[in-house]
C-alpha positions as CSV (number, residue, x, y, z in Angstrom):
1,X,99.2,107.0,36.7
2,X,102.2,106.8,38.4
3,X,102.6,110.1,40.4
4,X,99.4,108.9,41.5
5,X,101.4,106.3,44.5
6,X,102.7,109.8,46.2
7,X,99.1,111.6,46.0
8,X,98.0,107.9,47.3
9,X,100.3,107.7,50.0
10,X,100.2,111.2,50.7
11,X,96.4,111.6,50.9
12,X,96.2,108.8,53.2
13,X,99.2,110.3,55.5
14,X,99.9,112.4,56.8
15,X,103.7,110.6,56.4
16,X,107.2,110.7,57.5
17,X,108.8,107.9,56.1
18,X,111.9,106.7,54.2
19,X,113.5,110.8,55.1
20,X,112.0,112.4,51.8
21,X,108.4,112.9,52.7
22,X,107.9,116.1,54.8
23,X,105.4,114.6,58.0
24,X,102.0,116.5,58.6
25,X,99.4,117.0,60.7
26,X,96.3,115.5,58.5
27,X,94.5,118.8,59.1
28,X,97.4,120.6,57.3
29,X,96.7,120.5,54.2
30,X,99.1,123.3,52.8
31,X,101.7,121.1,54.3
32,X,100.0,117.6,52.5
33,X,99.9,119.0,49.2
34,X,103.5,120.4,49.4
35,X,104.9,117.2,50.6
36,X,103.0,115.1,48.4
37,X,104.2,117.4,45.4
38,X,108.1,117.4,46.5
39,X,108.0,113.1,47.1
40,X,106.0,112.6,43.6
41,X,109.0,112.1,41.8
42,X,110.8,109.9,43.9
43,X,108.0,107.7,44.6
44,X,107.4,107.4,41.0
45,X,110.7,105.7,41.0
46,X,109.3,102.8,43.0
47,X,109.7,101.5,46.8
48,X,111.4,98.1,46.0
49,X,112.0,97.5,49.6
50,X,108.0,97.8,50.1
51,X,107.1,96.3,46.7
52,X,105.9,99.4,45.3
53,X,106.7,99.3,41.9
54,X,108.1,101.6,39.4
55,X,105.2,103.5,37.5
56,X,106.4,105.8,34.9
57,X,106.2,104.2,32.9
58,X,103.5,102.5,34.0
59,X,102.4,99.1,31.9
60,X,98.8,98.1,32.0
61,X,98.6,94.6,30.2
62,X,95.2,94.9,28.9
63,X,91.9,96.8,28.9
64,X,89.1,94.8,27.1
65,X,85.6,96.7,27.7
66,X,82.6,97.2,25.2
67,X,81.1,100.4,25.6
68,X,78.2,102.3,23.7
69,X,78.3,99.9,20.8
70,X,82.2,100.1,20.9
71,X,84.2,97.4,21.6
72,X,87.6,98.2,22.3
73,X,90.8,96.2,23.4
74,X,94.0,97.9,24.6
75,X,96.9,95.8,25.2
76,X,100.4,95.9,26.5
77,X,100.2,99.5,27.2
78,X,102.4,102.0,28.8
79,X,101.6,104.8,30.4
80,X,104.3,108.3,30.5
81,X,104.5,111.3,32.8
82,X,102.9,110.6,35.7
83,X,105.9,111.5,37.2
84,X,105.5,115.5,36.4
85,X,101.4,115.4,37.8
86,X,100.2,118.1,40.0
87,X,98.6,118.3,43.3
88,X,96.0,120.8,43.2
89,X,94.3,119.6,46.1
90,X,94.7,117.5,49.4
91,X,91.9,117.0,52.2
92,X,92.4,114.2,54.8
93,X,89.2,112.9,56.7
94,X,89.3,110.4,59.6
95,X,88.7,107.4,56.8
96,X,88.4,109.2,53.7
97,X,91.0,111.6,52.2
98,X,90.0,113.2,48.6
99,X,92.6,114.6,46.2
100,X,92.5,116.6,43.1
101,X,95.7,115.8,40.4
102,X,96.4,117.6,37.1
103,X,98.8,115.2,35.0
104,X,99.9,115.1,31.5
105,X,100.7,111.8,30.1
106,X,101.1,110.0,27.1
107,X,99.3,106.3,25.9
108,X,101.1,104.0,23.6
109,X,100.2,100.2,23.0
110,X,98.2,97.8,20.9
111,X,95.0,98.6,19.9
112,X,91.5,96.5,18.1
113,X,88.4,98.3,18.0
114,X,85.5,97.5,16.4
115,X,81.8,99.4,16.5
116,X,80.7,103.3,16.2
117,X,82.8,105.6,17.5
118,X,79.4,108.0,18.5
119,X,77.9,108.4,15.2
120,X,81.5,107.2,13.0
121,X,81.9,103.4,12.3
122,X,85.4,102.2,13.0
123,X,87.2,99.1,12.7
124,X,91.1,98.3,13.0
125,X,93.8,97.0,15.2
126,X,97.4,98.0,15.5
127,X,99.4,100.3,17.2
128,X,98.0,103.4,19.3
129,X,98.8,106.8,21.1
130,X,96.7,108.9,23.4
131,X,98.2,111.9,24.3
132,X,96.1,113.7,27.5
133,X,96.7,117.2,28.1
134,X,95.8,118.7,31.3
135,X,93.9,115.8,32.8
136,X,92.2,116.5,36.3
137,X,91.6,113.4,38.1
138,X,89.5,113.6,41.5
139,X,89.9,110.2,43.6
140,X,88.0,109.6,47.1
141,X,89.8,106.9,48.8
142,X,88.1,105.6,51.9
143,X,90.0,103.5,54.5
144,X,89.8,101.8,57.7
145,X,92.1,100.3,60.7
146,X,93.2,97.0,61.5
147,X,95.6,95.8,64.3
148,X,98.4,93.5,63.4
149,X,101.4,92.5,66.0
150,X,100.1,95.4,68.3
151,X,100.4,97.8,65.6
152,X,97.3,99.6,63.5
153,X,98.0,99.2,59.7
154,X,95.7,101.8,57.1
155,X,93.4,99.3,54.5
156,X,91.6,100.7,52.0
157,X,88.2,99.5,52.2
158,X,86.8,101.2,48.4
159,X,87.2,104.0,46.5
160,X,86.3,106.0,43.4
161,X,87.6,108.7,41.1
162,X,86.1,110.9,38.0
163,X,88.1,112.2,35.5
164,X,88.1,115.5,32.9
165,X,90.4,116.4,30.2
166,X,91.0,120.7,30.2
167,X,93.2,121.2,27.5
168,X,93.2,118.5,24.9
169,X,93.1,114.6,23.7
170,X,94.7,113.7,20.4
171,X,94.0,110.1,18.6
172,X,96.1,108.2,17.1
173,X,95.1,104.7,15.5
174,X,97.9,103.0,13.6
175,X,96.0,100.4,10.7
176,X,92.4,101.5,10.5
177,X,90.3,99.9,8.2
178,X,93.0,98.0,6.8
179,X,95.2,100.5,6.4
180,X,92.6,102.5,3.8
181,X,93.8,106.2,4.1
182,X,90.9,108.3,3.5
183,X,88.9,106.7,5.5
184,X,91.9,105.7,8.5
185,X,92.3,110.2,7.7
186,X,88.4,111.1,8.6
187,X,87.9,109.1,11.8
188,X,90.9,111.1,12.6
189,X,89.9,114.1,12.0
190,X,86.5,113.8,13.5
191,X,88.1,111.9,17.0
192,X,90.5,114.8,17.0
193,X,88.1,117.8,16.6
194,X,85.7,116.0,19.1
195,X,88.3,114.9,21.8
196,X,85.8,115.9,24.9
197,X,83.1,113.2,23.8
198,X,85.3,110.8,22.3
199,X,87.2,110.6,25.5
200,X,84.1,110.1,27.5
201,X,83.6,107.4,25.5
202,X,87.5,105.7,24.8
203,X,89.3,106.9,28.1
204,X,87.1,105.9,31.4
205,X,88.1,102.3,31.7
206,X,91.5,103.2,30.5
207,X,91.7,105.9,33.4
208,X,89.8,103.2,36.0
209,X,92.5,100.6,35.1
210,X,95.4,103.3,35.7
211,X,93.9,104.4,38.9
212,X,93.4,100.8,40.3
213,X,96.2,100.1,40.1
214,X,97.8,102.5,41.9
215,X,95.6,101.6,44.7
216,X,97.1,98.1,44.5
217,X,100.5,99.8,44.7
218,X,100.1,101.7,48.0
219,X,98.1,99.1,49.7
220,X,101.8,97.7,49.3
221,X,102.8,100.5,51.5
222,X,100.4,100.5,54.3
223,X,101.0,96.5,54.8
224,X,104.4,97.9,55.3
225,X,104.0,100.5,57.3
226,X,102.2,101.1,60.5
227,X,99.9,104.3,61.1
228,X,102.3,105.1,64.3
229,X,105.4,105.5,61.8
230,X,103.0,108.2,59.4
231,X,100.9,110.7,61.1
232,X,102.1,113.3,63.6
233,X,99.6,113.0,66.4
């Protein structure tokens, strides 16, 4: 998720760089989440003198997973809106910083799935759309120093994320079963009036590929840019 790079960069920072992030103290984190919030949109844009690149829309070539007795295969997807995510919250630890973001995207791509769908049987492939509304996404990102040409560079060592839906998930799966409408009309229906489990059971590795991502991405930045040059001391 695209807005994600600012929360990224910003969670790790405390950062001043390029003139249109605001610096902070780490411990201020009324100032984190503002600056994070006001930079989102231009970092969406991508850094192409860092290598950060543009992600919204973001593409995700392909997401191949077999879950519950669901196999599922998402390809050549692009990802919309990450741009217009929120920062709801902003801590910064020594090596860990944890951040809450509400976003709102859309999902299109191609699409095979094959399985039950909890207790539905589905089979298809074709054309897809996942719209999320109100998406809360809660990433722990733990990092740790190196020294390179006298300088100390952030790395991020691991992290990990959960994600919940507040408002609302809606399905839809172009060419199920062959294009049969009645039935292609009740998987819809049920996916649709059951959003909560069904994206506990579609989204996650969906969501884990969007996330990683954009922990590539801003490892881009912080083999860029020293820790001297992005935290007020």
């Amino acid at each position: 998720m695209k807005g994600l790079v600012v929360i990224f960069v910003i969670c790790v920072l405390g950062v001043a760089q390029g003139g249109f992030i605001t610096p902070c103290k780490q411990e201020d984190t009324a100032c984190l989440k503002a600056s994070a919030q006001a930079a989102l949109p231009l970092l969406a844009a991508g850094v192409p003198e860092m290598g950060i690149s543009v992600m919204d829309p973001m593409h995700v070539d392909q997401v191949k997973t077999v879950e519950a007795g669901l196999a599922m295969d998402f390809r050549n997807t692009y990802v919309k809106g990450l741009k217009n995510c929120k920062v709801l919250k902003l801590t910064r630890h020594p090596h860990r910083t944890d951040l809450d973001l509400k976003c709102s995207v859309t999902m299109d791509g191609d699409y095979t799935l094959g399985g039950k769908l909890l207790i539905m049987p589905i089979e298809g492939s074709g054309k897809y759309t996942i719209k999320i509304r109100g998406i809360v996404v809660k990433i722990q990102l733990n990092v740790e120093e190196k020294t390179r040409d006298g300088d100390k560079y952030w790395v991020v060592d691991s992290w990990k994320h959960v994600a919940n839906v507040e408002k609302g998930v809606h399905f839809k799966f172009r060419n199920l079963f062959n294009g049969n409408r009645q039935l292609s009309d009740a998987i819809h229906e049920f996916a649709n009036q059951n959003w909560q489990d069904i994206f506990q059971e579609v989204a996650p590795p969906i969501v884990k590929a969007i996330v990683a991502k954009i922990v590539a991405e801003t490892t881009k930045l912080f083999d860029h840019v020293p820790i001297k040059d992005l935290v007020i001391q």
